[in-house]
C-alpha positions as CSV (number, residue, x, y, z in Angstrom):
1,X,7.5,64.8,12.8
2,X,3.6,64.5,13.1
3,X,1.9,66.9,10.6
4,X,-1.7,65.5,10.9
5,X,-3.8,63.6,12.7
6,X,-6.2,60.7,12.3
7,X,-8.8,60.1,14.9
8,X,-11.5,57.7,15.5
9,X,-14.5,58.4,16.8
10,X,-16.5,55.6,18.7
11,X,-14.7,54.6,22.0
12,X,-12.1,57.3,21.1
13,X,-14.0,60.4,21.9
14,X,-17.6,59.9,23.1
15,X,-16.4,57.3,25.9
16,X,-12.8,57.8,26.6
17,X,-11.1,54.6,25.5
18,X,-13.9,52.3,27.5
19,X,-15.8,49.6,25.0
20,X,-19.1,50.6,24.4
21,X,-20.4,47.5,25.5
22,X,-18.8,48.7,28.9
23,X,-20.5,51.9,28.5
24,X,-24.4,50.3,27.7
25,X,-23.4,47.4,30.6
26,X,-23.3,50.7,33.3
27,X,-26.3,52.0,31.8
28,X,-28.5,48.8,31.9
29,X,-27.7,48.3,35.5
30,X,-28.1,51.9,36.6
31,X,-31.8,52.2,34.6
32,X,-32.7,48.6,36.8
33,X,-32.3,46.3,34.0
34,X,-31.5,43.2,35.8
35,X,-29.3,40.6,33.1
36,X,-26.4,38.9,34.2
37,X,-23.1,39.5,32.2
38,X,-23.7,36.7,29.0
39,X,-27.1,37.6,28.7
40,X,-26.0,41.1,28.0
41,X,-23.0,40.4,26.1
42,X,-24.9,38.0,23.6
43,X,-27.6,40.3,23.0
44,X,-25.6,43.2,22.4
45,X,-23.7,41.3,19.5
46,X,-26.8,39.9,18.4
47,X,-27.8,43.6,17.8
48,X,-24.8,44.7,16.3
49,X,-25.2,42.1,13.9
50,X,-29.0,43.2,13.3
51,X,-27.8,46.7,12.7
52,X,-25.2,45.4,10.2
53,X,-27.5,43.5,8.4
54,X,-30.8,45.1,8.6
55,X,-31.0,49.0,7.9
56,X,-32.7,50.5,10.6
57,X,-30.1,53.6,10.9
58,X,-30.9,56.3,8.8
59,X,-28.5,59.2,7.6
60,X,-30.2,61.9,9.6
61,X,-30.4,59.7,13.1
62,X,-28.2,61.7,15.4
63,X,-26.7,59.5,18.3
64,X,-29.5,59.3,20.9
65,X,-31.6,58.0,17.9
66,X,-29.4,55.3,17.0
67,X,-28.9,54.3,21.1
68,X,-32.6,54.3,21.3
69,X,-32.9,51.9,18.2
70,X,-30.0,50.0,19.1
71,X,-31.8,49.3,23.1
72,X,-34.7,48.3,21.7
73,X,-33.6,45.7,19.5
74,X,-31.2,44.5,22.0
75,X,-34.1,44.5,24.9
76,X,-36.5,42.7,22.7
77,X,-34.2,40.1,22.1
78,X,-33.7,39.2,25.7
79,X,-37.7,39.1,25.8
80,X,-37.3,36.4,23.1
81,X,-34.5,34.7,25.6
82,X,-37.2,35.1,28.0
83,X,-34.9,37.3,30.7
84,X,-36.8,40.4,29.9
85,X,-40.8,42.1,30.2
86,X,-42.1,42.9,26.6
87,X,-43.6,45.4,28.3
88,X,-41.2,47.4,29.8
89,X,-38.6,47.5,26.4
90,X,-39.6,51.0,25.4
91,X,-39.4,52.6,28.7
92,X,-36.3,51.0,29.2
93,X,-34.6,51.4,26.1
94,X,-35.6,55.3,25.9
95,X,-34.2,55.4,29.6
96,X,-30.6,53.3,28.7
97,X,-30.2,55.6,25.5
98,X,-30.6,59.1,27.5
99,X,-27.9,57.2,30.3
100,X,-25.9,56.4,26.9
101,X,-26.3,59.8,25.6
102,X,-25.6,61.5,28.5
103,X,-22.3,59.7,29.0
104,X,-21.4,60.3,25.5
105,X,-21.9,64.2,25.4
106,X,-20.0,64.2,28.8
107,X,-16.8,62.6,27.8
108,X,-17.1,65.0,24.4
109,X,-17.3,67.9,26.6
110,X,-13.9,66.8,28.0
111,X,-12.2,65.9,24.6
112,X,-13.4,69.3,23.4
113,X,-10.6,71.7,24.4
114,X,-7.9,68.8,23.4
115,X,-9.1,68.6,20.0
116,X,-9.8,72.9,20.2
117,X,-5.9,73.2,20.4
118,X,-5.4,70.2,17.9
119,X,-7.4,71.6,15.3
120,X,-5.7,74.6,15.7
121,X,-2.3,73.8,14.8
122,X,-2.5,70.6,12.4
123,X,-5.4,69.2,9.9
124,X,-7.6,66.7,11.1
125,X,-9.5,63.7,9.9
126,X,-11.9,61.4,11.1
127,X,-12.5,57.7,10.3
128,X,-14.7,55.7,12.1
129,X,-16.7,52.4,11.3
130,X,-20.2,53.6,11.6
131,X,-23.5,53.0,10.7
132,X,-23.9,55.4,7.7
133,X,-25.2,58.8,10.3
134,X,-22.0,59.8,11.6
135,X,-22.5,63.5,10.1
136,X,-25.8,63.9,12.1
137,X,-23.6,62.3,15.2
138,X,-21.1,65.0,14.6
139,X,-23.2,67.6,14.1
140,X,-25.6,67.3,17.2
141,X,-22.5,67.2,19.2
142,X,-20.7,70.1,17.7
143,X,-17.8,68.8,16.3
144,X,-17.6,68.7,12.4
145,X,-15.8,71.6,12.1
146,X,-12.7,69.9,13.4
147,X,-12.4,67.6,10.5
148,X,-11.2,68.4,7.3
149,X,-12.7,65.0,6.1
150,X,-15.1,62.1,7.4
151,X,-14.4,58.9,6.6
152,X,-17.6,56.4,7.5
153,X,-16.6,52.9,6.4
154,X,-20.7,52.3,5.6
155,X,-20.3,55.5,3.2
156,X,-16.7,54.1,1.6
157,X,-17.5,50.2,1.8
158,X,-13.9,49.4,3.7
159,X,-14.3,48.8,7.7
160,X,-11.5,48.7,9.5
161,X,-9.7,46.7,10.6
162,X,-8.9,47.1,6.8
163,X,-5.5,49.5,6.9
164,X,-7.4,50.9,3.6
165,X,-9.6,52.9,5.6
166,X,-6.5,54.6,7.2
167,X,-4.6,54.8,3.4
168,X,-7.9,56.8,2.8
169,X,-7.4,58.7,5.4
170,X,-4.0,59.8,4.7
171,X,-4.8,60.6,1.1
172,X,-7.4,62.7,2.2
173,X,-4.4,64.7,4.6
174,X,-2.4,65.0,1.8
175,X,0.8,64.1,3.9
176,X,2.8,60.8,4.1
177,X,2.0,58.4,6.1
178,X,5.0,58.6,8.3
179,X,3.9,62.4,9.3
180,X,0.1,61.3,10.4
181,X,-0.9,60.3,13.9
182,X,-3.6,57.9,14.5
183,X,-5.6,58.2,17.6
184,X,-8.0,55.4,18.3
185,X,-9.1,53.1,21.4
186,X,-8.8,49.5,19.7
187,X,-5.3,48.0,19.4
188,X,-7.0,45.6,16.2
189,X,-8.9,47.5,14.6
190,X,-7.1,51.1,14.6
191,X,-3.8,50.8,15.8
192,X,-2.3,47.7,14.2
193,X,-3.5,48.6,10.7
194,X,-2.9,52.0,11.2
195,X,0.7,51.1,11.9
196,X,0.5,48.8,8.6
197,X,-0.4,51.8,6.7
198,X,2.5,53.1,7.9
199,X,1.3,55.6,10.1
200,X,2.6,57.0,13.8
201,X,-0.1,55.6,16.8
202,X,-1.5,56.6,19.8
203,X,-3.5,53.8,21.6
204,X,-6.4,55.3,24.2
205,X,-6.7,52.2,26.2
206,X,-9.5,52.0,28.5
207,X,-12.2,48.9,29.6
208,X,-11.9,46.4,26.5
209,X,-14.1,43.9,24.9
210,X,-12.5,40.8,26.7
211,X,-9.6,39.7,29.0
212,X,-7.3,38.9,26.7
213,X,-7.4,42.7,25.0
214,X,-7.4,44.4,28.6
215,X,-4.0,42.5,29.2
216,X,-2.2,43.8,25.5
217,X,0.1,46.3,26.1
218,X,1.5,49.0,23.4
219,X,4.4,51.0,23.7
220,X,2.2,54.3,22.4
221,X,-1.1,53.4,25.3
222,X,-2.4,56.5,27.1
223,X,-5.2,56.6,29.3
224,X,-6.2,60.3,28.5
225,X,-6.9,62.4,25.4
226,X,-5.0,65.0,26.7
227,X,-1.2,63.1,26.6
228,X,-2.1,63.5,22.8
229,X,-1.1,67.3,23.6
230,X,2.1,66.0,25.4
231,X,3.2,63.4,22.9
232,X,3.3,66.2,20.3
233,X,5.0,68.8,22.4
234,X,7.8,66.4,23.4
């Protein structure tokens, strides 16, 4: 019997199960940023690593903030590469973020009412691997006030796919682990140590990273936020 929830956040509500990378990839093409598929894919890590290792996210960024950061490093590196006009990387990035943004609040909008009637019958937390502004995140999209507790692995020093972050998580419910649901769109890094923490999954499986994680299957994979509702009813 489920008596809390754990949810994720990035991938898990602001892009409904798809890999960001997915979500940027759309965005690049749709603003006219012309890259082919590697290019895109090693820049995007190379700024992900940048972002891990260099603080340029401050606490009070809210999410179009951190997009437009995150664009620009990742279109000046593919000047560097030489695929892309120095010229044109501010223009651009500002234009990818708002896409980015855009797409973000959307699928938000839609997880709203699900986590509305969530909230309302069982206590919720939040862990997420973030960059250290996940409360200004939350907070421009209106959606604090469905956590009891936020758990930002660049606030607690665990990332998953430690299962720590998740024992934190159920501390912070107050319920064994057996009774708490995890919600998250990455089979490695949420459900699988989730499950080693020895909590109940729900895997929101959209457009993955690579090949291999597209083809995984899990016997708790939905494809929408809202059969959360109808794996708790039945």
């Amino acid at each position: 019997m489920i008596k809390g929830i754990i949810f994720d956040y990035g991938g898990t509500l602001d892009s409904g199960g798809d890999h960001w990378s997915e979500v940027i990839w759309d965005a690049y093409r749709q603003n006219g940023v012309l890259v082919d598929k590697a290019q895109f894919r090693e820049t995007y890590v190379y700024a992900e690593r940048e972002l891990a290792r260099t603080r340029h996210i401050l606490p009070e960024h809210d999410f179009h903030d951190l997009l437009f950061i995150k664009m620009r490093i990742e279109l000046q590196h593919l000047c560097e590469m030489g695929v892309f006009a120095p010229q044109e990387v501010q223009e651009k990035a500002q234009a990818i973020a708002r896409t980015c943004y855009e797409s973000a609040r959307s699928h938000i909008e839609r997880a709203r009412p699900v986590l509305e009637q969530l909230a309302a019958r069982y206590p919720m937390v939040l862990v997420s691997n973030f960059y250290g502004n996940i409360e200004s995140v939350l907070g421009d999209f209106r959606l604090t006030h469905f956590f009891k507790k936020i758990i930002e692995s660049a606030v607690v020093g665990v990332r998953k796919p430690d299962p720590e972050i998740f024992r934190m998580g159920v501390r912070a419910l107050g319920l064994p682990a057996a009774e708490v649901l995890v919600v998250g769109d990455s089979l490695r890094k949420d459900i699988l140590p989730a499950e080693e923490a020895g909590c109940k999954t729900l895997w929101l499986k959209g457009k993955g990273w690579t090949a291999e994680e597209d083809a995984q299957t899990h016997p708790g994979t939905i494809r929408d936020l809202k059969e959360v509702l109808d794996f708790l009813t039945h």
